[in-house]
N, C-alpha and C positions, 0 to 999 in steps of 0.2 A: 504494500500500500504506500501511496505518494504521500509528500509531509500533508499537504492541501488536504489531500483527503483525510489524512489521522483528526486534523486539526479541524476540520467541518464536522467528524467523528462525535469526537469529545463536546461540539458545539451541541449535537443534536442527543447527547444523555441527560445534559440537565432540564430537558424536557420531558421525557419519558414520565409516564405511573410507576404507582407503586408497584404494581403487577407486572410491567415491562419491565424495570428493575429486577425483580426478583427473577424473570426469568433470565435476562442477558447474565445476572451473575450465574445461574445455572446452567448456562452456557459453556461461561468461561469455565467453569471448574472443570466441566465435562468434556474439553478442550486439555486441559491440564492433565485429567486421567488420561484420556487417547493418548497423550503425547509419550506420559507415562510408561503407559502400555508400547508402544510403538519401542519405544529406547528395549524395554527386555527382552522385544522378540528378536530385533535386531541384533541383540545383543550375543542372543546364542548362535549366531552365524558367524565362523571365525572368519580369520583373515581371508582364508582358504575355503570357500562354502563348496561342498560335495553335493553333486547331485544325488537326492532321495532315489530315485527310479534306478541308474544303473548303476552309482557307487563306486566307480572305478577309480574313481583317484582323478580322472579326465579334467583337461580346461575346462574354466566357468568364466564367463564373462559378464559383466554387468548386462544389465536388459529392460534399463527404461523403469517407471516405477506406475504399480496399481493398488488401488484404495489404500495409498499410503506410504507401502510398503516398497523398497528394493527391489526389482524383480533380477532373476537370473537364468543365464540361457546355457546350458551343458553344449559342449563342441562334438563331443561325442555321439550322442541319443539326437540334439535338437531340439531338446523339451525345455521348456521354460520352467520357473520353481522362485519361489519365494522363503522365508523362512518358517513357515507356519506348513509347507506342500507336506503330506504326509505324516501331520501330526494330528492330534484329535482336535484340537482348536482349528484345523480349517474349514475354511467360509464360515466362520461365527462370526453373528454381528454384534455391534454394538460393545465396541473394544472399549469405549470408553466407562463402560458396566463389569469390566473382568475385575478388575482388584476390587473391588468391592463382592464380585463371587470369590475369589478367594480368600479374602477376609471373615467374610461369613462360613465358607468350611473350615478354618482356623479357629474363628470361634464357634462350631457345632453347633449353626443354626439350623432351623428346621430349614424346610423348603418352603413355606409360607412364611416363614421370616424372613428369609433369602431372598422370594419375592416382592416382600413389601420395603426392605432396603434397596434395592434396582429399581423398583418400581416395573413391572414385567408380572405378567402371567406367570400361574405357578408352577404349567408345563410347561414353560420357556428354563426355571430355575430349577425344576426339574432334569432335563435336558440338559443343560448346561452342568449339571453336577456330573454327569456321568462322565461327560466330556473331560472335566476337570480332573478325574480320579482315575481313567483310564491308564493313563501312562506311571503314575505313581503305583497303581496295581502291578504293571508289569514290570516295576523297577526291584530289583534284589539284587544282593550281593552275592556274588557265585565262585568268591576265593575266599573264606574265613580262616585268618592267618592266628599264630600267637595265642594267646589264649583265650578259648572261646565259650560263652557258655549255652545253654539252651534249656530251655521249658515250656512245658504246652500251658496253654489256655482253654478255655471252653466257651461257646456259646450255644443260645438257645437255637436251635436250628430254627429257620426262618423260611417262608412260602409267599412271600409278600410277593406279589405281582404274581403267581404262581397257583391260581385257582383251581384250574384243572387239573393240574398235580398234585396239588389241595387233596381235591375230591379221590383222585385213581389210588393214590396211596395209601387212604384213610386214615392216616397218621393221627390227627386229632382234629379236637375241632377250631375252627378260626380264634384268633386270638387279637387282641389290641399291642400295642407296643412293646416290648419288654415283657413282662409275664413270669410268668412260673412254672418250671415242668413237672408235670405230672405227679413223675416218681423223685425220690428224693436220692439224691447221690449222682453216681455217671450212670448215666443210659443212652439209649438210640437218639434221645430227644435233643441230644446235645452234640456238636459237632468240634471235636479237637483242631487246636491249631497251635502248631510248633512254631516256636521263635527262636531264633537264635542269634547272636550279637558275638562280636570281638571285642580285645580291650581298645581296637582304633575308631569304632562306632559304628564300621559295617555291621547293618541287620539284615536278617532274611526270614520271612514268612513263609508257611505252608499249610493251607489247610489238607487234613488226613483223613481219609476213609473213614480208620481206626486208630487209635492211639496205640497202637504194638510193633513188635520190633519188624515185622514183615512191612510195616509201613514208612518206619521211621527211618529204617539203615540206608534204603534205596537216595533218603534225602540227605542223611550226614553225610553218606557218600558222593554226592555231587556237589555239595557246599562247601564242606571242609579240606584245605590244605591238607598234604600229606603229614608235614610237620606241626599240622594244630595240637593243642592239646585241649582237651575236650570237658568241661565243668558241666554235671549237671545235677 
């Protein structure tokens, strides 16, 4: 923007309402998170960005820029790519709404709370959660060095979205959030999951069939370092 125009800008705020106010600053702020957000996607594309599709190692060359973003063009495949091509956040909108989803999965909001912070539908915040936890799900540590330790956890097994399996299984009957099972102690009702941690802070999760050695060995064994030594 030219000086004239900043300057005719600023002329024409201190006429604005109180309600055109409050939205231009909603504005800006919502400018501020985009920009925000923009800096950490960018941020994960090294000096060197790799194309997602054929991963060769191939030239990349810059490629012009869309909704924002960088674009880049592999010499090898042809294919164009951005920072976000082949992650779960692509074509999500509304970037200027992400750290406030992640904020609220940080702090273990509902999805009705989630949405009324974004201001969005609560299957938009819905959706958007899965998106957000997908990649975190299939993050673990798959060399646990030094000294390591491990132990299961329990939860109540869960059917939530899962009606019709509900029903074929006959497992029990529908239940509200959280709950209580049935029988008291470990049982079917409850679904084991292994954790395991080093003293450098690599974790890794597993959920198990069963909590018994047929199930457990197959996983120290592709987690753990040959020289770990093993606390549990």
């Amino acid at each position: 923007m030219k000086a004239h125009e900043f300057r005719r800008l600023l002329g024409v705020i201190t006429t604005l309402s109180v309600e055109q106010l409050a939205q231009l600053k909603w504005q800006l702020a919502a400018g501020d998170e985009a920009q925000a957000v923009l800096a950490i996607i960018e941020g994960r594309v090294h000096a060197q960005p790799r194309c997602p599709r054929c991963d060769d190692g191939g030239p990349v060359v810059r490629h012009g820029h869309a909704n924002g973003l960088q674009r880049y063009k592999c010499r090898a495949c042809g294919r164009t790519f951005n920072a976000l091509t082949g992650t779960p956040l692509a074509r999500l909108r509304q970037r200027e709404k992400w750290l406030i989803q992640a904020r609220a999965l940080e702090n273990g909001l509902s999805v009705r709370g989630a949405a009324a912070q974004m201001g969005v539908h609560r299957t938009t915040a819905f959706r958007w959660r899965h998106r957000f936890l997908k990649l975190p799900a299939s993050v673990r540590a798959s060399a646990l060095g030094g000294v390591a330790e491990a132990d299961e956890t329990y939860t109540l097994r869960s059917y939530k979205g899962q009606r019709r399996r509900l029903r074929a299984e006959q497992a029990r009957a529908p239940r509200r959030r959280g709950g209580k099972a049935a029988k008291r102690g470990l049982s079917a009702e409850q679904v084991p999951v292994l954790v395991l941690r080093d003293r450098s802070g690599q974790t890794a999760d597993f959920v198990l069939e069963q909590a018994d050695a047929g199930h457990i060995e197959p996983v120290l064994a592709q987690t753990l370092a040959d020289d770990a030594v093993l606390c549990t």
